[in-house]
SERO-4910 file (N, C-alpha, C, O; in steps of 0.05 Angstrom, whole numbers):
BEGIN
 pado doro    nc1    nc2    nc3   cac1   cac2   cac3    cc1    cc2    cc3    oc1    oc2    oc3
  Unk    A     17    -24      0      0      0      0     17     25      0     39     26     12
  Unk    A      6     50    -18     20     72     -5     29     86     22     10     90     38
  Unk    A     49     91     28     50     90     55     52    121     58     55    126     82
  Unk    A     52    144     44     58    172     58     24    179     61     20    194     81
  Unk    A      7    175     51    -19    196     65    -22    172     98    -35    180    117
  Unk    A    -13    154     97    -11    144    131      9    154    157      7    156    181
  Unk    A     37    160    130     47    182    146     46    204    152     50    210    175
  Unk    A     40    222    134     23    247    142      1    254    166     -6    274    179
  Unk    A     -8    222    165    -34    217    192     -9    221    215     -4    242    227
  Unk    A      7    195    219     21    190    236     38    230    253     39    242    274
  Unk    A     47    233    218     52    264    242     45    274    249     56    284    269
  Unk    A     14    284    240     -5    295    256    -13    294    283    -14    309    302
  Unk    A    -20    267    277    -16    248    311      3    252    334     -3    252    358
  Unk    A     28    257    325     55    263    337     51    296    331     55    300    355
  Unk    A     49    315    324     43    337    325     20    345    354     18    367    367
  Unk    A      4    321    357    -20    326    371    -10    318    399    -16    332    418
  Unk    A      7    295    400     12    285    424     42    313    435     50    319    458
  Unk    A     46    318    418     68    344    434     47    366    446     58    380    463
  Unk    A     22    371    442      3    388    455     -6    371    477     -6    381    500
  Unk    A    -14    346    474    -26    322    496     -6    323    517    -16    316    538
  Unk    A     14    329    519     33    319    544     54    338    546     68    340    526
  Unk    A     60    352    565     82    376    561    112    363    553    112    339    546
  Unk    A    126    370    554    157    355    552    165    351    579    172    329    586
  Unk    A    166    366    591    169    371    622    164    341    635    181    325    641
  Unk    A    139    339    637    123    323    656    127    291    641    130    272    657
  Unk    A    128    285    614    127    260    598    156    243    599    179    249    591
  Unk    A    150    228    606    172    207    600    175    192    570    161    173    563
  Unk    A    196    203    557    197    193    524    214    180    518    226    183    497
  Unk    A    222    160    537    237    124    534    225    115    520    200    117    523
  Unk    A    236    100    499    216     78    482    223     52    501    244     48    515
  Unk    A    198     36    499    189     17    516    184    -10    489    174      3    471
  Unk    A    185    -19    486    171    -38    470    188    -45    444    212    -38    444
  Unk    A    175    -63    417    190    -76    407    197    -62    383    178    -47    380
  Unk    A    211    -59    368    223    -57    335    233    -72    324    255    -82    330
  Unk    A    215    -78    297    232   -105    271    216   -105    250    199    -90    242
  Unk    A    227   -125    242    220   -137    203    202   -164    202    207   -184    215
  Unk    A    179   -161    184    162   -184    190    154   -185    157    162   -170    139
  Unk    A    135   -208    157    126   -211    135     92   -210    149     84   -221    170
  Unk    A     73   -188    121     52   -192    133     28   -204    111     29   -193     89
  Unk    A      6   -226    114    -14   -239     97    -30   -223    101    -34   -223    125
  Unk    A    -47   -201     88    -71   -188     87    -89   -191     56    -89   -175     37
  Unk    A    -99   -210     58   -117   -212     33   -143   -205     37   -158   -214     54
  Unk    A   -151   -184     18   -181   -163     11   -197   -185     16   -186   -206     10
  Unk    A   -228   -185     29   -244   -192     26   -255   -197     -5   -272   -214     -8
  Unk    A   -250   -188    -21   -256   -190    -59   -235   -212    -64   -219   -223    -49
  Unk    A   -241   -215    -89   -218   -227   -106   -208   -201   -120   -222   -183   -129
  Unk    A   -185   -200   -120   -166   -181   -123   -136   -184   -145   -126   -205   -151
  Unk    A   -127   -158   -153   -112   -161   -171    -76   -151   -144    -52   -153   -144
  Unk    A    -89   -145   -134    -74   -134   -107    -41   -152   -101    -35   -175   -105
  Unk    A    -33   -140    -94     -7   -170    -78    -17   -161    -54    -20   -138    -46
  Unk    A    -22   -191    -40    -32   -193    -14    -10   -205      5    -19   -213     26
  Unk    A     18   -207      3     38   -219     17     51   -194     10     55   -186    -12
  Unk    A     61   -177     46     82   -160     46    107   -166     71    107   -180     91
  Unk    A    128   -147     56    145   -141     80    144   -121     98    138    -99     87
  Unk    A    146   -120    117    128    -92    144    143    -81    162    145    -96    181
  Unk    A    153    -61    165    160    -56    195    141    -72    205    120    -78    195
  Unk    A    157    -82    234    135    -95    258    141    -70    284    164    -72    294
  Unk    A    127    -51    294    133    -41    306    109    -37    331     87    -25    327
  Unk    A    119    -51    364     98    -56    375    106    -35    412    110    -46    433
  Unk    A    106     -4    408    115      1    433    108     33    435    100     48    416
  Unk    A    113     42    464    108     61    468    131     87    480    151     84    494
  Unk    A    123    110    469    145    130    478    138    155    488    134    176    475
  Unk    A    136    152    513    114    183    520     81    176    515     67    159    525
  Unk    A     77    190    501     41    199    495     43    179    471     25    163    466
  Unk    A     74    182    451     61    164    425     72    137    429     92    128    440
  Unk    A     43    123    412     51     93    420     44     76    382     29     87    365
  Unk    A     54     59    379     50     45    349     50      2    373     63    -12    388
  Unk    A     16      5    356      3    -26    361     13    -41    339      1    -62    343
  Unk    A     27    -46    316     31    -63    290     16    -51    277     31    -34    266
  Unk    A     -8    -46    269    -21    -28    247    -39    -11    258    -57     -4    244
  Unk    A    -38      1    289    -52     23    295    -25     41    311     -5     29    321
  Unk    A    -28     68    310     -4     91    313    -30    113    330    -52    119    322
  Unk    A    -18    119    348    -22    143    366    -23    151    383     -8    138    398
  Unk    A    -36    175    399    -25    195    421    -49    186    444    -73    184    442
  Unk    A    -32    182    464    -53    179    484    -62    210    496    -45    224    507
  Unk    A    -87    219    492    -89    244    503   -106    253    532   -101    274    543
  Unk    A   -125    236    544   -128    233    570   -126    210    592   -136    188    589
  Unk    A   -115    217    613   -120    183    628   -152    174    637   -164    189    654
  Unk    A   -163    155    628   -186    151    641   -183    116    644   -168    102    630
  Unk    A   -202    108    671   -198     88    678   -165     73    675   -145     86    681
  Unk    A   -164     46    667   -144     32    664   -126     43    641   -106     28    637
  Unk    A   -126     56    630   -123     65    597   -123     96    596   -121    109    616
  Unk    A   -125    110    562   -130    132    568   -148    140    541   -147    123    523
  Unk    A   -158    156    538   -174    170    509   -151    169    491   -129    177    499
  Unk    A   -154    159    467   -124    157    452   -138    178    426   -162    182    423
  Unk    A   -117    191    409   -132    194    381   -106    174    364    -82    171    371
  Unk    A   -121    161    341   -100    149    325   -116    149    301   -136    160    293
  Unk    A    -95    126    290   -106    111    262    -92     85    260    -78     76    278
  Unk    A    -99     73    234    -91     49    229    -90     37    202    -98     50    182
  Unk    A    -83     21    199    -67     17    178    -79    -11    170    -72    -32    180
  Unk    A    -99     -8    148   -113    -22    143   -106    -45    115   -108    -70    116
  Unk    A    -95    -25     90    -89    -40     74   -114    -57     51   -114    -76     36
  Unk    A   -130    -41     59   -162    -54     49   -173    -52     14   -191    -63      2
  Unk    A   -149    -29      5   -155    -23    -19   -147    -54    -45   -135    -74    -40
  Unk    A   -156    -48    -64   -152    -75    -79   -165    -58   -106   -179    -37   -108
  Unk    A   -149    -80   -133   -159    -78   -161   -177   -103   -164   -168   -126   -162
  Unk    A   -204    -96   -169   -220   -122   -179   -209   -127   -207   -199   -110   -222
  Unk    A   -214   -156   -214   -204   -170   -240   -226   -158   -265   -221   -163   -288
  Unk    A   -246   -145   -257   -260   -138   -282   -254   -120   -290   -245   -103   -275
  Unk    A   -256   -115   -311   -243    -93   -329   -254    -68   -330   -244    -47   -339
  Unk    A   -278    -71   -320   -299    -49   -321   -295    -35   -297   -300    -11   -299
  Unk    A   -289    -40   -281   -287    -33   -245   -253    -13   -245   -233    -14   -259
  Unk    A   -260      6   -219   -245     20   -213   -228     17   -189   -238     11   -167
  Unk    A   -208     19   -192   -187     10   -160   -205     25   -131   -219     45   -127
  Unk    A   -198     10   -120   -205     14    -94   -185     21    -76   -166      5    -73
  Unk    A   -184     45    -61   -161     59    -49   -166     52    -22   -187     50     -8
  Unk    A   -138     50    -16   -136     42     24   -151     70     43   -150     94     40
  Unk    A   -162     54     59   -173     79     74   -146     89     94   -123     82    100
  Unk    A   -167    114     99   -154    134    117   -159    140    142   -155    162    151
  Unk    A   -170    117    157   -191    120    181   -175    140    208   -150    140    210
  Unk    A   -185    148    218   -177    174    241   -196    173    257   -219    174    249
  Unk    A   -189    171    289   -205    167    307   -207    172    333   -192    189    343
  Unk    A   -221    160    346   -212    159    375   -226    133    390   -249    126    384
  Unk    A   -211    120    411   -210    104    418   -197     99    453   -190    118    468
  Unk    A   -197     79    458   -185     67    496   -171     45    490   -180     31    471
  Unk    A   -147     35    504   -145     11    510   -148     15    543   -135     30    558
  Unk    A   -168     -3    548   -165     -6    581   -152    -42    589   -161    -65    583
  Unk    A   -124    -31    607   -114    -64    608   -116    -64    646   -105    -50    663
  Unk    A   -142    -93    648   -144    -95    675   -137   -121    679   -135   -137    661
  Unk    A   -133   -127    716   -128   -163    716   -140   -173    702   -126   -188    689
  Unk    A   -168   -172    696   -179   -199    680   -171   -190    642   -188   -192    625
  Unk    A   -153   -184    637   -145   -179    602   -148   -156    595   -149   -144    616
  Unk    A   -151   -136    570   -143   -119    566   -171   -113    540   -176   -130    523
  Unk    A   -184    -88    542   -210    -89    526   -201    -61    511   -186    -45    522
  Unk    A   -213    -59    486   -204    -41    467   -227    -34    449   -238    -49    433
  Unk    A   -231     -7    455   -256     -2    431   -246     35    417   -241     55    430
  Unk    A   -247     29    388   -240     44    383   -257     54    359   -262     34    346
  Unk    A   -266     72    350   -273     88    326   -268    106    306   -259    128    312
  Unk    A   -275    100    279   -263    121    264   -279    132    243   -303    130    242
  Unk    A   -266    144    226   -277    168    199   -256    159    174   -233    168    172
  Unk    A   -267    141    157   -253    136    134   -245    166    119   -256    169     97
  Unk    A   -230    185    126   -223    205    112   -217    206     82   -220    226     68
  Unk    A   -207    179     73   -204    172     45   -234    180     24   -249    199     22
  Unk    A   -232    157     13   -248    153     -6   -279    145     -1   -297    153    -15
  Unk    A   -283    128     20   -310    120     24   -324    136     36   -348    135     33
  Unk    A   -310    155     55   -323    170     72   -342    157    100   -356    172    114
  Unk    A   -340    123    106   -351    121    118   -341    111    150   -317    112    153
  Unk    A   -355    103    170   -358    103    199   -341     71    204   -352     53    191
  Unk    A   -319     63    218   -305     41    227   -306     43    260   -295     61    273
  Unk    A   -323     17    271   -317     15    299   -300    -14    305   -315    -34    303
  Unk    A   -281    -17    309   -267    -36    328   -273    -45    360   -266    -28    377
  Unk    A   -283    -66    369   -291    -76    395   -274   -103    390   -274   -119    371
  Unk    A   -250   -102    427   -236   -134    425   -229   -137    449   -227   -118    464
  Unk    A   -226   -157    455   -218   -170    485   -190   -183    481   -185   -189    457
  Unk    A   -172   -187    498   -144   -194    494   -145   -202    519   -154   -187    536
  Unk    A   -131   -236    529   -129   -256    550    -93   -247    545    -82   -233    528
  Unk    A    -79   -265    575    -56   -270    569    -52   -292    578    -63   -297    600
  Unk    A    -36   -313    565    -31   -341    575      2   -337    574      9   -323    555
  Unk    A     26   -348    593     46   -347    589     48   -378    593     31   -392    604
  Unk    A     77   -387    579     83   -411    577    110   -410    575    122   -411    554
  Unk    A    123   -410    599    158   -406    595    161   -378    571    147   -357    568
  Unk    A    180   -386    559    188   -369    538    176   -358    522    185   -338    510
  Unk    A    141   -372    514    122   -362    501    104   -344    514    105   -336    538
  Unk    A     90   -341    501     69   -307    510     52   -317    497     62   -324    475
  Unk    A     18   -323    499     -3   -328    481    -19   -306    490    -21   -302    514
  Unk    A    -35   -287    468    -53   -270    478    -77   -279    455    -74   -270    432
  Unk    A    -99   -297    463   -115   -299    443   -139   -274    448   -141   -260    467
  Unk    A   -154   -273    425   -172   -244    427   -191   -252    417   -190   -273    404
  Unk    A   -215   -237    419   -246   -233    407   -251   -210    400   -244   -190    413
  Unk    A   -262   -210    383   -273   -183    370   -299   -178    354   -318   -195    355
  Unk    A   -301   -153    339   -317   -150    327   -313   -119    308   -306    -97    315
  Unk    A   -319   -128    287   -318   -103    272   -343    -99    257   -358   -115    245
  Unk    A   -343    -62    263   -368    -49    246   -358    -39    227   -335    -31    230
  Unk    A   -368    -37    203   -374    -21    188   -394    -12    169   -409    -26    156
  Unk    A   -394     12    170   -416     34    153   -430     22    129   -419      4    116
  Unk    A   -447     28    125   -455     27     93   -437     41     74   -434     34     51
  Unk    A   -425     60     85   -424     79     54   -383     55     55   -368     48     37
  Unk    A   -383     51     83   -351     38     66   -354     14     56   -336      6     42
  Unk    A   -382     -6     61   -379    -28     54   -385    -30     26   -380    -50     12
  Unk    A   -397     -7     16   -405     -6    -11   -388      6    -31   -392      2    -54
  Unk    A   -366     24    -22   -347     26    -37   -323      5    -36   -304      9    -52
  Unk    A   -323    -12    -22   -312    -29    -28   -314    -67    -33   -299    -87    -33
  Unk    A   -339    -61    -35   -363    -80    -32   -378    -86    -52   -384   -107    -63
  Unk    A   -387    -46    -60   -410    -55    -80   -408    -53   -106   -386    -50   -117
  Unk    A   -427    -53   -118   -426    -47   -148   -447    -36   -159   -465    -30   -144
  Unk    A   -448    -33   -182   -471    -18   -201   -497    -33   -196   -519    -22   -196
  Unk    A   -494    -55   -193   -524    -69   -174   -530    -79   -153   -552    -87   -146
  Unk    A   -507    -81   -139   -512    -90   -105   -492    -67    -90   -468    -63    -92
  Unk    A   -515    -55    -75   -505    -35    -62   -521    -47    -28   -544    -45    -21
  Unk    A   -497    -60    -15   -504    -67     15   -499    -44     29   -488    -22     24
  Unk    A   -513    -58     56   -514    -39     89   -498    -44    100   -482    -61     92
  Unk    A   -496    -31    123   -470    -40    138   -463    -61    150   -481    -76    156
  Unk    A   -445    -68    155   -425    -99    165   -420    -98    194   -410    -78    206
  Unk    A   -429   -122    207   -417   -131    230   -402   -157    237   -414   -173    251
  Unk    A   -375   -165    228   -354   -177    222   -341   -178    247   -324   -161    256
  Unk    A   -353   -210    265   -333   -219    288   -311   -229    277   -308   -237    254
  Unk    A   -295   -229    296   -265   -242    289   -248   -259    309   -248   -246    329
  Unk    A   -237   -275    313   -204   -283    323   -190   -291    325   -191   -315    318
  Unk    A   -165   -281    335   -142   -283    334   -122   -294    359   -127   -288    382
  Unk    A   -112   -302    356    -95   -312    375    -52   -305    365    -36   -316    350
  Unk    A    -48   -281    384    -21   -268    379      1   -286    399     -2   -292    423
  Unk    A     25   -293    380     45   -297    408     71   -298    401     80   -299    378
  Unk    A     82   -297    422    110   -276    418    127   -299    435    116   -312    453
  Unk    A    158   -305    429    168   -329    435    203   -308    440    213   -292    425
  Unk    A    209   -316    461    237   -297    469    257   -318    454    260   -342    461
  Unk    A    270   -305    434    300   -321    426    325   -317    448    341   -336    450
  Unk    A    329   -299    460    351   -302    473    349   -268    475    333   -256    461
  Unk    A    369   -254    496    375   -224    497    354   -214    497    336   -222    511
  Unk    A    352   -189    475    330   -166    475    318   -181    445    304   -168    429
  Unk    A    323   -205    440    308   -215    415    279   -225    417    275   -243    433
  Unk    A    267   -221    409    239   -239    401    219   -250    371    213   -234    353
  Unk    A    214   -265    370    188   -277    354    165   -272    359    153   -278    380
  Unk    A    155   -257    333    129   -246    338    113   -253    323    120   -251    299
  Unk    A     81   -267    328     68   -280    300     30   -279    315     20   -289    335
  Unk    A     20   -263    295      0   -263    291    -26   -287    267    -23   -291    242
  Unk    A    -49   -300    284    -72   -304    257    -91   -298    263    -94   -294    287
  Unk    A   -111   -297    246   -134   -284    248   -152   -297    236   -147   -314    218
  Unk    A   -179   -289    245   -197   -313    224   -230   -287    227   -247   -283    244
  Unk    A   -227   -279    211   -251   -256    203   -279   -271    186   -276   -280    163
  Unk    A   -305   -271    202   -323   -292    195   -339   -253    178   -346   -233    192
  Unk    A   -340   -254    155   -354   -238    142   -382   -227    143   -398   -241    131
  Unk    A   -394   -202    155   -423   -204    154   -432   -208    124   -423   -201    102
  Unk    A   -450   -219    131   -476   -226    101   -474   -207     79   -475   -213     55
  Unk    A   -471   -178     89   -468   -154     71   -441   -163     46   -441   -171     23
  Unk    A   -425   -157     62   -400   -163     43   -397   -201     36   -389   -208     14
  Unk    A   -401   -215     49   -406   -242     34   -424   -243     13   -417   -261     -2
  Unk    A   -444   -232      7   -454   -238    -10   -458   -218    -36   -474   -218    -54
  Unk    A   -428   -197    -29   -422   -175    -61   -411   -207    -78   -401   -228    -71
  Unk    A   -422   -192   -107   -404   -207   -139   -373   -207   -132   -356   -224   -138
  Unk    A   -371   -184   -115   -342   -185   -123   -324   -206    -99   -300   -206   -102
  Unk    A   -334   -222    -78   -321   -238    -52   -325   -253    -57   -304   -264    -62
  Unk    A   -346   -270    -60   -342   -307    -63   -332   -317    -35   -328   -341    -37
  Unk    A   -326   -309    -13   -317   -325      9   -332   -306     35   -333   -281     35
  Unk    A   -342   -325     55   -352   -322     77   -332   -320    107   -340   -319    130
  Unk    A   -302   -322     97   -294   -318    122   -264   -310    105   -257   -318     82
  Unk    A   -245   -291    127   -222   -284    116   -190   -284    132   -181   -267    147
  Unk    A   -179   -306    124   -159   -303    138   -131   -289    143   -123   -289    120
  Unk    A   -115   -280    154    -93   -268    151    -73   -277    177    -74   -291    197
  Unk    A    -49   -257    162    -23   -271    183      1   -257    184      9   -245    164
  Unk    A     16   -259    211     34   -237    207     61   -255    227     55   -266    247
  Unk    A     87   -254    216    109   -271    226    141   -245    231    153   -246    210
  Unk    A    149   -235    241    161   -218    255    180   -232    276    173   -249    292
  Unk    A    215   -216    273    224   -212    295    229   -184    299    230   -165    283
  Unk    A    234   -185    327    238   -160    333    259   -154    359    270   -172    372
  Unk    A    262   -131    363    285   -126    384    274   -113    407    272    -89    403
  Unk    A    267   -121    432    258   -101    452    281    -88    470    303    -96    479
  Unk    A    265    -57    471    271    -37    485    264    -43    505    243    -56    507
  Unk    A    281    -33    536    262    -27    563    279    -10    579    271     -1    601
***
């Protein structure tokens, strides 16, 4: 995917979090991981797309700004366990359908605001956004995150759920005769991270996205559930 209108988000974000937190008062140690991964994201469509990339894996926090693997931003109030965050994320959703008649479909631009609250019983995350791109439409994220440790391994399996709008499911969904409503697309995943030795680690994400009816049943998907995958090492900071 193109990556500068995500960075342009990203500085903004980092422009925002230097207002969110004085310099004074913030502690701006990076905490967390940096590396090279390979990531599986294949479109809900059939696609002309390459769906196998190489990625920064970048999973940590520094001050106010923090980067989740494909979500980036400023924590701007503390509330409860967590705090009011604004970010975005890095979706990768755009694709070329194989018909000749049809027009590319561009990665969104979603911008938002959101919480992670992490308590003893796991860590819950709901966040929302504004496709600023092309579709113009509404993205809510709802997930639960467990932690299982196992010696050297780390298992965090999750539950979720994703919304989306009419107007995004149909720009990337619909067509000149099926124009669907909006999508509610549970999901999960199970993330885990394996210590090689030192400040090294193994990092590997999968996912299993069961499709609402809306987008399962566009011309352009043919499949009712979607999987993806992400394999990463990385180096932790502390």
């Amino acid at each position: 995917m193109p990556l500068k209108p995500q960075l342009v988000l990203c500085g903004l974000l980092l422009a925002q979090g230097l207002h969110a937190e004085s310099t004074d008062s913030a502690d701006w140690k990076l905490v967390g991981d940096i590396g090279a991964g390979v990531n599986a994201a294949p479109t809900p469509a059939r696609a002309q797309s390459r769906q196998t990339t190489a990625v920064p894996y970048l999973n940590f926090d520094a001050g106010p700004v923090f980067a989740r693997i494909d979500m980036f931003g400023v924590k701007l109030v503390p509330v409860g366990a967590g705090h009011v965050e604004l970010l975005t994320r890095v979706l990768s959703d755009g694709y070329t359908p194989p018909m000749p008649d049809t027009q590319r479909r561009r990665d969104s631009l979603p911008i938002g605001l959101g919480t992670l609250q992490v308590t003893p019983v796991g860590a819950f995350m709901v966040n929302a956004y504004r496709d600023v791109g092309k579709s113009g439409g509404h993205l809510v994220d709802l997930m639960y995150a467990a932690e299982i440790d196992i010696g050297p391994v780390a298992l965090y399996p999750q539950a979720g759920l994703e919304y989306r709008s009419s107007a995004y499911v149909r720009y990337y969904n619909g067509t000149a005769a099926y124009q669907p409503g909006a999508a509610d697309s549970p999901f999960a995943a199970l993330f885990a991270e394996c210590h090689l030795g030192g400040h090294w680690y193994l990092n590997g994400n999968l996912r299993r996205t069961w499709l609402a009816t809306s987008v399962a049943a566009s011309p352009l998907v043919r499949r009712g559930k979607l999987d993806s995958g992400l394999l990463a090492v990385s180096y932790r900071f502390n």
